[in-house]
Chimera marker file (.cmm) of the C-alpha trace (Angstrom):
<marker_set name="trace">
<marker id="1" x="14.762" y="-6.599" z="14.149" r="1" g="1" b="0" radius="0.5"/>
<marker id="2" x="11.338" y="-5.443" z="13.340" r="1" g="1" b="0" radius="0.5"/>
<marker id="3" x="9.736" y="-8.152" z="14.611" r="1" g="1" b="0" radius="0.5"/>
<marker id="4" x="11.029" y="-7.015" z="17.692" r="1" g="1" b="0" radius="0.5"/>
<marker id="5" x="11.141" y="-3.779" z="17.789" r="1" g="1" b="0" radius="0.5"/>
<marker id="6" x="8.862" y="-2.552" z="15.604" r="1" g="1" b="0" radius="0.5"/>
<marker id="7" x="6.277" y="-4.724" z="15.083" r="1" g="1" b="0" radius="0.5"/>
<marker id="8" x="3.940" y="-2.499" z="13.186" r="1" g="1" b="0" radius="0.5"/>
<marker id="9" x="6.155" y="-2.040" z="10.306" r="1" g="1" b="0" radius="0.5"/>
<marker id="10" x="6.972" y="-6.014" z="10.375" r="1" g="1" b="0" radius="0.5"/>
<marker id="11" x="3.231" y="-6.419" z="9.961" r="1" g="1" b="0" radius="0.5"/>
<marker id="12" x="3.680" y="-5.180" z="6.217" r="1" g="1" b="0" radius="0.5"/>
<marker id="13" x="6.219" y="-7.264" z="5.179" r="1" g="1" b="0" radius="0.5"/>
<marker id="14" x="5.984" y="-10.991" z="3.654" r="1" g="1" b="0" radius="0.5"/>
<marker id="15" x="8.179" y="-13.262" z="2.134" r="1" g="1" b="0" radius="0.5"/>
<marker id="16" x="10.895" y="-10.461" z="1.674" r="1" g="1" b="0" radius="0.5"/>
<marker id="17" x="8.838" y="-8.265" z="-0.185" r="1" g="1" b="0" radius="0.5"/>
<marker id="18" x="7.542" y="-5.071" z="1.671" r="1" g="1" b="0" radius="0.5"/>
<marker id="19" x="4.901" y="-3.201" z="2.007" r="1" g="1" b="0" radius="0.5"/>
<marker id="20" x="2.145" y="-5.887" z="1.631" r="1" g="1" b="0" radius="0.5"/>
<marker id="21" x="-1.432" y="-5.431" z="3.037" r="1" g="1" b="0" radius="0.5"/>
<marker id="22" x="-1.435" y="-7.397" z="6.707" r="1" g="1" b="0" radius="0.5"/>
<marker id="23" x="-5.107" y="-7.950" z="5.988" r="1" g="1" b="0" radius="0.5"/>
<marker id="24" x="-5.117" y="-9.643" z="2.583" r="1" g="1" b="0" radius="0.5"/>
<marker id="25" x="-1.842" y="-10.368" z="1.986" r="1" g="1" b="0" radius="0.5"/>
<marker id="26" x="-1.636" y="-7.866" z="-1.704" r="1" g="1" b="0" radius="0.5"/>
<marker id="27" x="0.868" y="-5.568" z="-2.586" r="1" g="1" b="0" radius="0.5"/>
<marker id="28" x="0.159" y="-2.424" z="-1.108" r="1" g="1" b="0" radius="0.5"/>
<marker id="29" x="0.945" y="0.349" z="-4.457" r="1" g="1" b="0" radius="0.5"/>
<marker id="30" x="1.608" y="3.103" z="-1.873" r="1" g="1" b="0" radius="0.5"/>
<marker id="31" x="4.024" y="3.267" z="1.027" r="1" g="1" b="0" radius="0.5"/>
<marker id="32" x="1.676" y="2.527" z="4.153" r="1" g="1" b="0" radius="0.5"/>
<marker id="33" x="4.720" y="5.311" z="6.247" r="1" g="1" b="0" radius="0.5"/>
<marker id="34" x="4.198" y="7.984" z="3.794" r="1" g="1" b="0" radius="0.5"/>
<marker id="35" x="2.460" y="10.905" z="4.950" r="1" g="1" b="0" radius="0.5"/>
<marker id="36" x="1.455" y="14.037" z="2.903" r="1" g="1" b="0" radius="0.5"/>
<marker id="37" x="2.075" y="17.545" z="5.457" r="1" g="1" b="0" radius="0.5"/>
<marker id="38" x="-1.255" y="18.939" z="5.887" r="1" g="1" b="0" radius="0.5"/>
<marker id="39" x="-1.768" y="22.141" z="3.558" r="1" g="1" b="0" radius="0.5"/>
<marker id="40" x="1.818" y="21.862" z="1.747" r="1" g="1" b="0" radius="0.5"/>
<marker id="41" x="3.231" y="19.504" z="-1.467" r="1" g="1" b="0" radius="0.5"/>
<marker id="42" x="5.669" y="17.832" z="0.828" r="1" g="1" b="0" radius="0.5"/>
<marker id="43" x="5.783" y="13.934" z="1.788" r="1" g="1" b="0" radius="0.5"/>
<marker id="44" x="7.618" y="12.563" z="4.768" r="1" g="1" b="0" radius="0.5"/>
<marker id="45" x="8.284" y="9.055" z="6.133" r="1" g="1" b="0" radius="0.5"/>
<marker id="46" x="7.056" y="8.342" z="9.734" r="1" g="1" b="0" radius="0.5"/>
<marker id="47" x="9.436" y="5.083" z="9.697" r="1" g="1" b="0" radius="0.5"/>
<marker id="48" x="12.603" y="7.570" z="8.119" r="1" g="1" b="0" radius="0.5"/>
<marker id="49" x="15.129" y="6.128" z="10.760" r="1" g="1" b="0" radius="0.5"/>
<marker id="50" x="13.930" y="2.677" z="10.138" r="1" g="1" b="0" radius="0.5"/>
<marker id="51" x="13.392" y="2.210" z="7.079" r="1" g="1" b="0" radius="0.5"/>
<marker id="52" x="14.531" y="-0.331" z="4.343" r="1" g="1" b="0" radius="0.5"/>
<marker id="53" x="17.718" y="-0.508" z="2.517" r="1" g="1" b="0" radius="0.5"/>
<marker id="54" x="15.236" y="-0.545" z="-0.630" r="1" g="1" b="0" radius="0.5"/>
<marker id="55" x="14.146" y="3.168" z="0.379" r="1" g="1" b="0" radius="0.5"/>
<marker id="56" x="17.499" y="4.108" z="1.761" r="1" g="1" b="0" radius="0.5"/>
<marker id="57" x="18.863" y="4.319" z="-1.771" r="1" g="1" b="0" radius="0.5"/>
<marker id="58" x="15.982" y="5.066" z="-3.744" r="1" g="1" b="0" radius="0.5"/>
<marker id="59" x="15.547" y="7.337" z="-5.655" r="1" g="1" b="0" radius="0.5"/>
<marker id="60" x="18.502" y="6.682" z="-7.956" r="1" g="1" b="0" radius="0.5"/>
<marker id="61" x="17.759" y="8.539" z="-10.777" r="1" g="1" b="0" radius="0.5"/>
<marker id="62" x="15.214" y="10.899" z="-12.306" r="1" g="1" b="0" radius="0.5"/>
<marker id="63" x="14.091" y="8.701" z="-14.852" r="1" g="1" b="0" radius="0.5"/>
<marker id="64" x="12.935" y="6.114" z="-12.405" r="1" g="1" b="0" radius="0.5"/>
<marker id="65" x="11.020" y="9.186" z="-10.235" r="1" g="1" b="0" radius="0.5"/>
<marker id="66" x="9.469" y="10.514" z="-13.400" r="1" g="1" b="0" radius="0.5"/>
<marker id="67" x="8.532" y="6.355" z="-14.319" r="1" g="1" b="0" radius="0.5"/>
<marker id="68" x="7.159" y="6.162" z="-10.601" r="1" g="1" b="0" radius="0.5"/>
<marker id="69" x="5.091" y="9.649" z="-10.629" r="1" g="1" b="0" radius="0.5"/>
<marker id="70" x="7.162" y="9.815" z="-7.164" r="1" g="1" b="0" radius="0.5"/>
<marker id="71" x="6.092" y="12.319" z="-4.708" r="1" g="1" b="0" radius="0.5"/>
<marker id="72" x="9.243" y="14.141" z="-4.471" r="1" g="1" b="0" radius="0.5"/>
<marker id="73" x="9.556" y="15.474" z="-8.220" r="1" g="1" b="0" radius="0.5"/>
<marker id="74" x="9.409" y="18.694" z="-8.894" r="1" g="1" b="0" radius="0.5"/>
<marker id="75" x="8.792" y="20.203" z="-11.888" r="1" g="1" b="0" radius="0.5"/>
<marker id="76" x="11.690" y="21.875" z="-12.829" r="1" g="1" b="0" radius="0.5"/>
<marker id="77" x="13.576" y="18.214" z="-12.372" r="1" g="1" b="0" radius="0.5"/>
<marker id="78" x="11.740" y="17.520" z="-15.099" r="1" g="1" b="0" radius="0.5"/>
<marker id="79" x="12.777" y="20.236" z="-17.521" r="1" g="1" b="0" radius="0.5"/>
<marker id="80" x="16.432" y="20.034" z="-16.610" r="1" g="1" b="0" radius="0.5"/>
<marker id="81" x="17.060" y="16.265" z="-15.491" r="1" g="1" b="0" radius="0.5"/>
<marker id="82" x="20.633" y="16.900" z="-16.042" r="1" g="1" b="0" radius="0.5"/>
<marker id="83" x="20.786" y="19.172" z="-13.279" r="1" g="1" b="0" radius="0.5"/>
<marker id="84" x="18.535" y="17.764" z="-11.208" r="1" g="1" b="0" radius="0.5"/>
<marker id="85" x="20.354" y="14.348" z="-11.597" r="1" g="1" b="0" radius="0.5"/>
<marker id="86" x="23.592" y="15.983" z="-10.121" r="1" g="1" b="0" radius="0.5"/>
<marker id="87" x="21.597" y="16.995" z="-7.772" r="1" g="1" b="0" radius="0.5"/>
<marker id="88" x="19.830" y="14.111" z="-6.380" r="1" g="1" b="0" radius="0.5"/>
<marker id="89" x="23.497" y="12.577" z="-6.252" r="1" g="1" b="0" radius="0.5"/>
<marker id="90" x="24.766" y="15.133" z="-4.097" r="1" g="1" b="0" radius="0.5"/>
<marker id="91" x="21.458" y="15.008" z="-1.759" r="1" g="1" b="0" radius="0.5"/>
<marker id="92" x="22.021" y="10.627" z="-2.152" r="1" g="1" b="0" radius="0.5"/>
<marker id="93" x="25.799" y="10.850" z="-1.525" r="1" g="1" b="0" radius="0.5"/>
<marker id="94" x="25.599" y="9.058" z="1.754" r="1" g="1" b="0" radius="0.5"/>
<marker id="95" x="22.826" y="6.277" z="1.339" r="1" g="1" b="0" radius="0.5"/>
<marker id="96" x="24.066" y="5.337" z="-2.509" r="1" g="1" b="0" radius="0.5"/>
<marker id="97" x="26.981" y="5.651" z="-5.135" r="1" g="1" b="0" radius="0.5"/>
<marker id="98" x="26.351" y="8.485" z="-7.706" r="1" g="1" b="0" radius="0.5"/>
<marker id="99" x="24.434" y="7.558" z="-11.226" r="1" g="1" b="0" radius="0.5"/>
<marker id="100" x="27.060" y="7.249" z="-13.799" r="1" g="1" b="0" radius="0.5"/>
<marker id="101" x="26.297" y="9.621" z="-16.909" r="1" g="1" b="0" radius="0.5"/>
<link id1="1" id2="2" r="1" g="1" b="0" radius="0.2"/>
<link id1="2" id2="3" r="1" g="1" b="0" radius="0.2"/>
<link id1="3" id2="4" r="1" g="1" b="0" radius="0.2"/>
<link id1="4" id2="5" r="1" g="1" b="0" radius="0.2"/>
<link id1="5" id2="6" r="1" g="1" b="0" radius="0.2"/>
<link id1="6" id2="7" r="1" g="1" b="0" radius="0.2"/>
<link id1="7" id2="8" r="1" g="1" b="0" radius="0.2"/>
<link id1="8" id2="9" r="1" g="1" b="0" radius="0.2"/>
<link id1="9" id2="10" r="1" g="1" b="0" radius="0.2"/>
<link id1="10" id2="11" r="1" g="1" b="0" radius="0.2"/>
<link id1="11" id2="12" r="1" g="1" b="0" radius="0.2"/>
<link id1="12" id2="13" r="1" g="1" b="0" radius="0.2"/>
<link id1="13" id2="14" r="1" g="1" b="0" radius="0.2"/>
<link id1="14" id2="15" r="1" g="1" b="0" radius="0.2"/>
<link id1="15" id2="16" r="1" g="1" b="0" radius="0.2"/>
<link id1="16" id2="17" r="1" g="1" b="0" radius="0.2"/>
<link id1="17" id2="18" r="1" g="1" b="0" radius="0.2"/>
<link id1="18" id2="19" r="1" g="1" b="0" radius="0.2"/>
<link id1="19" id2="20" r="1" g="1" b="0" radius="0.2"/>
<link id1="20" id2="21" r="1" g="1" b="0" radius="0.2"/>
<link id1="21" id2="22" r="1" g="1" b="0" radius="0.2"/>
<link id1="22" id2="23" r="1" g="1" b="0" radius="0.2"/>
<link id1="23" id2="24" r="1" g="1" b="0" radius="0.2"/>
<link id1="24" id2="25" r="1" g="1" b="0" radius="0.2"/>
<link id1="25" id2="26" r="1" g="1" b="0" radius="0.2"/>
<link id1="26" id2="27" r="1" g="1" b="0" radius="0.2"/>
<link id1="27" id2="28" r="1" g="1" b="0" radius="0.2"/>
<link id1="28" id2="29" r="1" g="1" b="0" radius="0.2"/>
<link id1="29" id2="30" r="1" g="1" b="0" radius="0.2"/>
<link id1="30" id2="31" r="1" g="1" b="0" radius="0.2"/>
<link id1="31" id2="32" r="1" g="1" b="0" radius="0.2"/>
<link id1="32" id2="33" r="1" g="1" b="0" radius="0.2"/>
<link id1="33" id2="34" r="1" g="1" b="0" radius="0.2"/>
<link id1="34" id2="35" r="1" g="1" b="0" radius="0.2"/>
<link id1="35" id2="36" r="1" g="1" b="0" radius="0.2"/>
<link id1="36" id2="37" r="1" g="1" b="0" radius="0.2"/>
<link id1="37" id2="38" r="1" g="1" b="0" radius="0.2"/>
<link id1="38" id2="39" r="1" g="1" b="0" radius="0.2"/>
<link id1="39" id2="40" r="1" g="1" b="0" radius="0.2"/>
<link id1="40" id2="41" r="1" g="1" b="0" radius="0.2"/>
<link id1="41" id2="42" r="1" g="1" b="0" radius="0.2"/>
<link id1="42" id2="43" r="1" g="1" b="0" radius="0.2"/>
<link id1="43" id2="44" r="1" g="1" b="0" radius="0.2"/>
<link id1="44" id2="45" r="1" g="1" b="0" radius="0.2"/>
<link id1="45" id2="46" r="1" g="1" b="0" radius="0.2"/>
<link id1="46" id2="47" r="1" g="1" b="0" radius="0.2"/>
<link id1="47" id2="48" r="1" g="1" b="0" radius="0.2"/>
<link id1="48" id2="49" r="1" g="1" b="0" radius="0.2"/>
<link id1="49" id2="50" r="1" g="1" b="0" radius="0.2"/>
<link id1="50" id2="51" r="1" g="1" b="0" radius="0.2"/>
<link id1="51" id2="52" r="1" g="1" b="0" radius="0.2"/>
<link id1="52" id2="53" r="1" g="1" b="0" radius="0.2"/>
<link id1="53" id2="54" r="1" g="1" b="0" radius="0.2"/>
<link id1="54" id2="55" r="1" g="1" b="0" radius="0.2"/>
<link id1="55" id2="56" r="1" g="1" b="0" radius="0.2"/>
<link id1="56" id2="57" r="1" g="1" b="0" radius="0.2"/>
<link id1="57" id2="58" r="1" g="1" b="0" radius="0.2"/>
<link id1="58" id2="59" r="1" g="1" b="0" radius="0.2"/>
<link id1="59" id2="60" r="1" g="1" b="0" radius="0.2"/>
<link id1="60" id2="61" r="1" g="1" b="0" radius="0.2"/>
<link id1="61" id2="62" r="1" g="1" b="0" radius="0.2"/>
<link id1="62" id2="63" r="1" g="1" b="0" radius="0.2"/>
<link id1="63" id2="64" r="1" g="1" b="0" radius="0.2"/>
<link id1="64" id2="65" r="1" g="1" b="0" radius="0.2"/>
<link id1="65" id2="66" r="1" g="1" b="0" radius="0.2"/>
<link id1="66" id2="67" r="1" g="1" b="0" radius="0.2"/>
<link id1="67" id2="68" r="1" g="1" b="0" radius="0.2"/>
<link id1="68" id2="69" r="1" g="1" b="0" radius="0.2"/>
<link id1="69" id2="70" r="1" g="1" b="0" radius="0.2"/>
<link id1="70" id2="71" r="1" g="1" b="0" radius="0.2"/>
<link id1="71" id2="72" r="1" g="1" b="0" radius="0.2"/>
<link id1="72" id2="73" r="1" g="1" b="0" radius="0.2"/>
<link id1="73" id2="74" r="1" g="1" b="0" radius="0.2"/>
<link id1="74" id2="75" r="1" g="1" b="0" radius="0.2"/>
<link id1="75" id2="76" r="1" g="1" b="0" radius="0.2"/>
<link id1="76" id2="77" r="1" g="1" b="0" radius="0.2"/>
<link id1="77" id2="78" r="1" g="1" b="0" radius="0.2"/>
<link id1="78" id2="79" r="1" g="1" b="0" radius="0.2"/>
<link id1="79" id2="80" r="1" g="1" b="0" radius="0.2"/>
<link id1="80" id2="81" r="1" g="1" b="0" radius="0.2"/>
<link id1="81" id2="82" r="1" g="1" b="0" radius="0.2"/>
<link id1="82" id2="83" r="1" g="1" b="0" radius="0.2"/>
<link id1="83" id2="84" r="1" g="1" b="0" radius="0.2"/>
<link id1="84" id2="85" r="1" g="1" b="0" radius="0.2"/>
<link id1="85" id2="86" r="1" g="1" b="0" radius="0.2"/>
<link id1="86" id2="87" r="1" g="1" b="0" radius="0.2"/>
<link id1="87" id2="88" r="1" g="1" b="0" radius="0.2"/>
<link id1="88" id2="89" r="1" g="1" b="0" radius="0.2"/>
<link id1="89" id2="90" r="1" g="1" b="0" radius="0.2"/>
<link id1="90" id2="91" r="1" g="1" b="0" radius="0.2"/>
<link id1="91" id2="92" r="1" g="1" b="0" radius="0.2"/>
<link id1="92" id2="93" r="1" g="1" b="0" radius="0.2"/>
<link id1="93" id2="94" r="1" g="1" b="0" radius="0.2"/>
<link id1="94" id2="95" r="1" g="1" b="0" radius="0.2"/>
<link id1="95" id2="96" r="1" g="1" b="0" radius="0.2"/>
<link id1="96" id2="97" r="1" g="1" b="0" radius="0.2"/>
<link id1="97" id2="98" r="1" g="1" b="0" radius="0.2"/>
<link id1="98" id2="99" r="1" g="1" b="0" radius="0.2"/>
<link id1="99" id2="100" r="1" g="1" b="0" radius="0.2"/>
<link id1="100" id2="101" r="1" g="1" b="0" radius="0.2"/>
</marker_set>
């Protein structure tokens, strides 16, 4: 469907895998839709409504956040990942089954 109808983000995908440079054909490390708010610690996705199932359910669980420094930690996640585990399952509760403890 991107092909058609959006071909800009079909442009970054290859051989099933995602997010790969059009150019030179690498992995890119960084999501290309990712955008940092000018002047604020907050990250949002220009391609949110499209995006792939692979984002769709990610993040599923602190542990892989704090593994891949991801943007939307915070740092009292990190001192109570317990918590902020339940959390993230509540905010997740629609895109992916909750993290069994």
């Amino acid at each position: 469907m991107w092909d058609l109808f959006r071909p800009k983000i079909s442009a970054y995908v290859r051989d099933g895998k995602i997010w790969m440079d059009p150019k030179s054909g690498e992995q890119i490390e960084l999501c290309p839709w990712l955008r940092k708010e000018p002047n604020q610690d907050l990250y949002t996705c220009d391609i949110y409504y499209d995006r792939p199932e692979d984002c769709r359910s990610y993040p599923t669980s602190i542990s892989e956040m704090i593994g891949d420094d991801c943007e939307m930690l915070e740092p009292q996640d990190i001192v109570n990942a317990k918590q902020a585990q339940k959390d993230l399952d509540k905010l997740m509760a629609d895109s992916r089954p909750a993290l069994e403890a």
